[in-house]
C-alpha positions in Angstrom: 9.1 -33.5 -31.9 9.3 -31.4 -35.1 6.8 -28.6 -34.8 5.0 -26.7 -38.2 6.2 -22.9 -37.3 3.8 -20.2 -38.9 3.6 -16.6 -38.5 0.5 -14.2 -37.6 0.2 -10.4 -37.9 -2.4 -8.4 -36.3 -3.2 -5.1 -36.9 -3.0 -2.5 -34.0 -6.8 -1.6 -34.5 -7.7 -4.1 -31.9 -9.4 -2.2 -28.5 -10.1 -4.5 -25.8 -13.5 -3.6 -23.7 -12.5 -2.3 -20.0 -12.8 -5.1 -17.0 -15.9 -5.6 -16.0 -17.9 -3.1 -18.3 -21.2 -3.7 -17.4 -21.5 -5.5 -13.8 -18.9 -3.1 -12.2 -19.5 -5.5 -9.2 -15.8 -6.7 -8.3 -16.3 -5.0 -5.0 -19.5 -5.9 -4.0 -19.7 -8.6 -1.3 -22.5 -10.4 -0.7 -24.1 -10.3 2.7 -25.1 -14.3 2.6 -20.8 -14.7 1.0 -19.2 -13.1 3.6 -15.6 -12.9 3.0 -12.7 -13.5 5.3 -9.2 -12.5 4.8 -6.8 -15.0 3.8 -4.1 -15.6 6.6 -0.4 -14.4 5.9 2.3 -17.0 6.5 5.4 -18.2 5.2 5.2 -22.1 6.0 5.9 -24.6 2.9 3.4 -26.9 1.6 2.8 -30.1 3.3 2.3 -33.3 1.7 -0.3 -33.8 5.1 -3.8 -33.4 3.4 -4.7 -31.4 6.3 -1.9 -29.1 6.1 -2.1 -27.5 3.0 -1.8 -23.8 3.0 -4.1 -22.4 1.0 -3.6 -18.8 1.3 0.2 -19.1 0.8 -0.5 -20.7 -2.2 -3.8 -18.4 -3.6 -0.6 -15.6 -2.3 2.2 -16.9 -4.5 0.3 -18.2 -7.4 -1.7 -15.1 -7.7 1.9 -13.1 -7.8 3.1 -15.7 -10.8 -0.7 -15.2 -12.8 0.2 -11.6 -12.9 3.9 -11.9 -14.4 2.7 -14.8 -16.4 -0.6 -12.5 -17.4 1.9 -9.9 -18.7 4.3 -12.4 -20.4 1.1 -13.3 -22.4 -0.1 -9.7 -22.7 3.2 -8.9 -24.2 3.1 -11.2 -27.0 -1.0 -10.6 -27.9 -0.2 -7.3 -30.1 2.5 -8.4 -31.9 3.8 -10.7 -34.3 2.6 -14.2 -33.0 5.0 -16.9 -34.4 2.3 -19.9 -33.9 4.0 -23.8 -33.8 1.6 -26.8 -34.6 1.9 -29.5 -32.0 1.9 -33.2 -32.6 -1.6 -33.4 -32.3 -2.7 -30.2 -34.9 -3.2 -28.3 -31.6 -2.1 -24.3 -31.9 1.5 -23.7 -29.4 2.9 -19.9 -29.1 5.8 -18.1 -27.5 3.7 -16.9 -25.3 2.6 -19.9 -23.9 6.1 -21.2 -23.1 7.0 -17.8 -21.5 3.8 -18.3 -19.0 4.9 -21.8 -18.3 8.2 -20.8 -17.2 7.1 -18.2 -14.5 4.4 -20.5 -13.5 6.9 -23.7 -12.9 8.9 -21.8 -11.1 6.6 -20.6 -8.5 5.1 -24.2 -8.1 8.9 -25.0 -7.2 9.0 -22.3 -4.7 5.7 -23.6 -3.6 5.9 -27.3 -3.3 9.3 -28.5 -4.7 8.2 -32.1 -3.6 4.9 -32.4 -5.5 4.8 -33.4 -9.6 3.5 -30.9 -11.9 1.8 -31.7 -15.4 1.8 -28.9 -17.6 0.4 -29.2 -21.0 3.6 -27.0 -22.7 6.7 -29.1 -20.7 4.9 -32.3 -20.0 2.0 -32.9 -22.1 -0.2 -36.2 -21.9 1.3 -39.2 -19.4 0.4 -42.4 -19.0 2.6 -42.5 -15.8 0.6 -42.9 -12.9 1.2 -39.6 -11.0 0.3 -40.5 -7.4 -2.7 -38.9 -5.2 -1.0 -35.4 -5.3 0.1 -33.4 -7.9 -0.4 -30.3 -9.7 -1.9 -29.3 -13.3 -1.1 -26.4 -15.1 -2.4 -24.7 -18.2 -0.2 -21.5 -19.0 -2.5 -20.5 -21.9 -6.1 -22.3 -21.9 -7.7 -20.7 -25.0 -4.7 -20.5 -27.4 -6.9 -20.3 -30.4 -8.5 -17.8 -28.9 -5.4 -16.1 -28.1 -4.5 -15.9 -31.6 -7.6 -14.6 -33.0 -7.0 -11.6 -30.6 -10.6 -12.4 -28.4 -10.1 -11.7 -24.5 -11.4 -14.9 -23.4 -8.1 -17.3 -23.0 -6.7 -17.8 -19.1 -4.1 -19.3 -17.0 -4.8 -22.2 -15.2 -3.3 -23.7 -12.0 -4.6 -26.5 -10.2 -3.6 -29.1 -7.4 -5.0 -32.3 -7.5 -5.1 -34.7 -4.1 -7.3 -38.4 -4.4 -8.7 -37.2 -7.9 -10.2 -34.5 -6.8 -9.3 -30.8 -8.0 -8.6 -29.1 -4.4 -7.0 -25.7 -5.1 -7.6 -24.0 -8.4 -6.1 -20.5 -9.9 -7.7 -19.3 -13.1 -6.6 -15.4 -14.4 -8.1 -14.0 -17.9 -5.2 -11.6 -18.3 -7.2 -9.8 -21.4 -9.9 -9.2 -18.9 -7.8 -8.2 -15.1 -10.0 -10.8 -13.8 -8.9 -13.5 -11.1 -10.6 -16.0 -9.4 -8.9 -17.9 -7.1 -9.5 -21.2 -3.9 -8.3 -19.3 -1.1 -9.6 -21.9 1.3 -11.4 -25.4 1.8 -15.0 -24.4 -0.3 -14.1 -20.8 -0.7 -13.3 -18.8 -3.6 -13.4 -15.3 -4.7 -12.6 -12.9 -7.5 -10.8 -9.9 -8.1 -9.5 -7.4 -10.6 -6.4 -8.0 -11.2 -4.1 -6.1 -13.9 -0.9 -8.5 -15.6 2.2 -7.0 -14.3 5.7 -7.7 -15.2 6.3 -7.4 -11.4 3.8 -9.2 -9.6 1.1 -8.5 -7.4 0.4 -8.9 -3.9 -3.2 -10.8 -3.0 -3.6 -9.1 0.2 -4.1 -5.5 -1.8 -6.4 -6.9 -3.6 -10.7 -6.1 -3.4 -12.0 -9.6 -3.5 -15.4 -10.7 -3.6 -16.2 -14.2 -2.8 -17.8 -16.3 -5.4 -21.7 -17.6 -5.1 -22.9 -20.0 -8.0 -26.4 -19.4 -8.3 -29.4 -22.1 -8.0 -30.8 -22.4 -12.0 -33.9 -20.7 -12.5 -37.1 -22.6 -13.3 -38.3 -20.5 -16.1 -35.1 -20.9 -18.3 -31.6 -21.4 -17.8 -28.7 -19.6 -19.3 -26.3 -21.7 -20.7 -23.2 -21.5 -22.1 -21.1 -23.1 -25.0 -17.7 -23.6 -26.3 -17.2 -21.6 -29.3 -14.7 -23.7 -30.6 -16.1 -27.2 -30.2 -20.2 -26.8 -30.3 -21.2 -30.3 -31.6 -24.5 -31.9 -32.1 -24.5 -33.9 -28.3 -24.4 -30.3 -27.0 -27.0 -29.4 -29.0 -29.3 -33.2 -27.9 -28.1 -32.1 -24.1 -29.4 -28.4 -24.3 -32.8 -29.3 -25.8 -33.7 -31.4 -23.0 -33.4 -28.7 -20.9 -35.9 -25.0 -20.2 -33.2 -23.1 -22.1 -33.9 -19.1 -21.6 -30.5 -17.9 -22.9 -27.1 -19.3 -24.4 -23.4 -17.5 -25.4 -20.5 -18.8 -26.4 -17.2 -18.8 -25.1 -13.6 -20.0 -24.9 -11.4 -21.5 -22.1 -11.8 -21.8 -18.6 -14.1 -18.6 -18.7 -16.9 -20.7 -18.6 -16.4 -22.3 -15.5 -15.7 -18.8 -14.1 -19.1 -17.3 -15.9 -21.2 -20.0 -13.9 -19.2 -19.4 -10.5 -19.8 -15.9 -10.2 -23.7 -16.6 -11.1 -23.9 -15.5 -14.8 -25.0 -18.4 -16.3 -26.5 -22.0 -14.6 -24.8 -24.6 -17.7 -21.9 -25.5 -19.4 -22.1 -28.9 -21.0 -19.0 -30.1 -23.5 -19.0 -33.1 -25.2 -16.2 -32.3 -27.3 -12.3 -33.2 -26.5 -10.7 -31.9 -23.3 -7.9 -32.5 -21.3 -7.0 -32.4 -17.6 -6.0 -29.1 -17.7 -8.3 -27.4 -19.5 -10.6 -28.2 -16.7 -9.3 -28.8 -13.0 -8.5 -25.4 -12.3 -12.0 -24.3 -13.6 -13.9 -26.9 -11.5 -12.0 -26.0 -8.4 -13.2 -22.7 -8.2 -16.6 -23.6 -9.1 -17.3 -26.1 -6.7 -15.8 -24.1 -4.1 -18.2 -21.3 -5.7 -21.3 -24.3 -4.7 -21.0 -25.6 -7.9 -20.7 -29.0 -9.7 -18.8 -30.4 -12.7 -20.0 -33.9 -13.2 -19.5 -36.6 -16.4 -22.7 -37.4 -18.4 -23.2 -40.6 -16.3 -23.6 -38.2 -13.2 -20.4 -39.2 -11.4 -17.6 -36.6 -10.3 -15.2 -35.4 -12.9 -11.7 -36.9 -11.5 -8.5 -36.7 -12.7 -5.3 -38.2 -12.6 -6.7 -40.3 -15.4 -2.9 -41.6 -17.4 -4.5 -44.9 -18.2 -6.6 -42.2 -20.6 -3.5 -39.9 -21.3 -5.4 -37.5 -19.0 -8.4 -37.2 -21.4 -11.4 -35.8 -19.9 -15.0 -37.6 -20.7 -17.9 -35.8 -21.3 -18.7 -33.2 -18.4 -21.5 -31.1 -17.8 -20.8 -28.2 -14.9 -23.6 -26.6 -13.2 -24.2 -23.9 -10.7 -25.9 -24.4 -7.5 -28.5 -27.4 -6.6 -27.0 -28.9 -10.3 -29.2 -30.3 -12.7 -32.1 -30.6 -10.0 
């Protein structure tokens, strides 16, 4: 497919705020989120539903997000040659540099199971099974180019529809959030690094969506696709606050209890969204269509298009 190549330069004016400026809570564990260690092993990846390692996988994914965080960091000050994709959409080195560290982990990881990625695979409408993974190696590529901090990798295995195990990393912003077991997930700062990083080092803090308040909600937006069913959505609700933001950041916003709502009504795809929901319903949040039902996936009859989704914190939309 012929691609429209453009170039981009940025100044080197650009400061990125420091992690976490402003909560300075990545170590803080909650005394109702207690947080146990992940276990250490070495076993491979079963296809047995009840066998699947998560810790080995949070372990060697987490070690990937940091090289693939630094192959992106690498690429964010400089010249960015940007490629227009079939469908108008924005494509950059540094997106096919993070897919290639990411691929080749899943091998290592589970040589057996398919993997979509949006970069190598793009849209199917082969049916993929009940297991496979979904990758991401640069949600927020428009964001990426506009030099903003708020574009992530995602990683995300799927089993019977359902997003199981999901990895999201802001490299801009060191932060990781990560499934490191059945309804558990935590965060932790986390620097990209050409040569890796180790999970088990890492100050984690599990992950506690928070139940909406009565008096208002705070609700958040995508600043590249805000459209007038957003709009017809939010004023139906006790709105007390509302921001905007890009990528799976959202999804990571309402999981750490920042912010109760996130609808979108605009275009998504698969994944843009499974890794995101992963960690927020392990968080004890929901990501749910507009009719109510669960947000599945595996949808190639749709050329893995999502519908419209709303994603809540705790208790949902009651």
């Amino acid at each position: 497919m012929a691609h429209t190549r453009i170039s981009v330069t940025w100044g080197s004016r650009l400061r990125l705020k420091p992690p976490y400026r402003g909560r300075e809570r990545i170590n803080v564990v909650r005394e109702h989120c207690a947080l146990s260690a992940p276990r250490h092993t070495t076993a491979p990846v079963t296809h047995a539903r009840g066998d699947f390692d998560f810790a080995r996988a949070a372990s060697l994914l987490t070690d990937a997000a940091s090289r693939a965080g630094a192959a992106i960091m690498a690429h964010f000050q400089t010249t960015t040659e940007v490629e227009l994709k079939g469908d108008l959409s924005p494509v950059t080195r540094a997106d096919r540099d993070s897919d290639a560290i990411i691929l080749e982990a899943l091998k290592r990881l589970a040589p057996d199971v398919t993997v979509v990625s949006e970069e190598a695979h793009g849209a199917t409408s082969t049916p993929l099974g009940d297991r496979f993974f979904l990758v991401d190696p640069l949600d927020g590529t428009k964001e990426f180019i506009q030099k903003r901090s708020d574009f992530t990798v995602n990683i995300a295995l799927i089993e019977d529809g359902r997003p199981r195990f999901g990895l999201v990393f802001a490299p801009a912003r060191a932060l990781l959030a990560v499934t490191i077991a059945e309804g558990e997930a935590v965060e932790a700062e986390l620097k990209p690094d050409a040569a890796g990083a180790d999970l088990d080092r890492l100050e984690r803090r599990r992950l506690c969506a928070r139940a909406g308040n009565p008096e208002g909600l705070t609700a958040l937006v995508s600043l590249s696709h805000l459209d007038p069913d957003t709009e017809a959505f939010l004023a139906k609700l006790k709105i007390a606050a509302r921001s905007g933001a890009g990528s799976s950041v959202k999804f990571l916003a309402i999981a750490q209890g920042e912010a109760d709502v996130y609808p979108r009504f605009g275009p998504t795809m698969e994944w843009d969204t499974a890794a995101g929901q992963a960690v927020l319903e392990a968080a004890g949040g929901s990501v749910v269509t507009a009719a109510g039902e669960p947000l599945r996936y595996g949808k190639t009859e749709q050329g893995l298009r999502n519908p419209s989704f709303i994603a809540w914190g705790a208790q949902g939309a009651a």
